[in-house]
Each structure stands twice: as structure tokens, then as C-alpha cells.
C-alpha positions in Angstrom: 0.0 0.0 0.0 1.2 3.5 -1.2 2.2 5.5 2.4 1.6 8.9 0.7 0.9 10.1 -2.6 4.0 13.0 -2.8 5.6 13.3 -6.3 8.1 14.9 -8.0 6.2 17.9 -10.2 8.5 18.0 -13.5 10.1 14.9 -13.5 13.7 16.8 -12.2 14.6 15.0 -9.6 18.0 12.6 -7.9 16.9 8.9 -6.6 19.4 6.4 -5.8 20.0 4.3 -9.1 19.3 0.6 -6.3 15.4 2.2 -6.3 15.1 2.3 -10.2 17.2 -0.8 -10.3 15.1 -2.7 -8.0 11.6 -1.4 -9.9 13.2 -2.8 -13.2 14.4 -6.0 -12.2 10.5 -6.6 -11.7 9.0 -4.6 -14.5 9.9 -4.7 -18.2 11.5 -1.3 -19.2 10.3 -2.0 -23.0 6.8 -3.4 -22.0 6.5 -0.3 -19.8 7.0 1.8 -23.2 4.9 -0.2 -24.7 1.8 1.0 -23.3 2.9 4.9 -23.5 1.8 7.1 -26.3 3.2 7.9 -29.4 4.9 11.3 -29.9 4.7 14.7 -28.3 1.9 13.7 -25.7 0.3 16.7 -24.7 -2.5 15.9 -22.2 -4.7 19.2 -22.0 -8.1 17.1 -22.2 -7.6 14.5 -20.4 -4.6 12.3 -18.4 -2.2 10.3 -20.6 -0.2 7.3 -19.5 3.0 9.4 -19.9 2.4 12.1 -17.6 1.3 9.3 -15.2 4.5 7.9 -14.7 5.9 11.6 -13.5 3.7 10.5 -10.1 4.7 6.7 -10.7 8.4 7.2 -10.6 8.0 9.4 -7.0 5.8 6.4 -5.6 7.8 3.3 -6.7 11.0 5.3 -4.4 7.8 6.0 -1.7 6.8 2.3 -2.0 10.4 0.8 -1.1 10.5 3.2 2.2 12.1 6.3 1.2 10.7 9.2 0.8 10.1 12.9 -1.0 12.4 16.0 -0.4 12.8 19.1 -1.5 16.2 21.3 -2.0 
């Protein structure tokens, strides 16, 4: 269960490379893209699966214990 729902607005962030490691080793990078739209995504109308994983990539570092911090 997600702790907190805290993300990373912009997708500019640091994370340890043993979180994204970890995610990967379970999920297939390419399958992952797979699902994603095509192109320049732009999401005025309504969510997209790529701006989704700008949340996703905050909560799989949330979901393994660490945690969201601002500089």
C-alpha cells in the first residue's frame, strides 16, 4: 500500500539508481514503453499514460521506504 501520494512535479529530480534498479528487475522497461503514447503527448483534455508515470516514478521510491524532499 502507497504510504503517501507525494511526487516529483517535472520529473527533475535525484533517486538512488538501487530504487530504479530494484523497480526494473521486476517490470519490463520496453513493456513499460509499450503501453505509453506515441509522440509529443500533450494531455490538455484528459490524463495520458505518460504524464502518469511523473507521479509513478515518486511512488515506486515511496513504496520501497524512502521518501520525498525538497532542495
Amino acid at each position: 500500500d502507497l504510504k503517501n501520494y507525494d511526487f516529483v512535479g517535472g520529473t527533475m529530480f535525484w533517486i538512488r539508481a538501487e530504487i530504479m534498479n530494484s523497480f526494473f528487475r521486476k517490470n519490463n522497461a520496453l513493456d513499460i514503453r509499450a503501453t505509453l503514447e506515441k509522440g509529443n503527448v500533450l494531455d490538455h483534455e484528459h490524463g495520458t499514460y505518460s504524464h502518469s508515470w511523473e507521479r509513478m516514478l515518486s511512488w515506486i521510491a515511496i513504496d520501497q521506504d524512502y521518501y520525498i524532499k525538497g532542495i
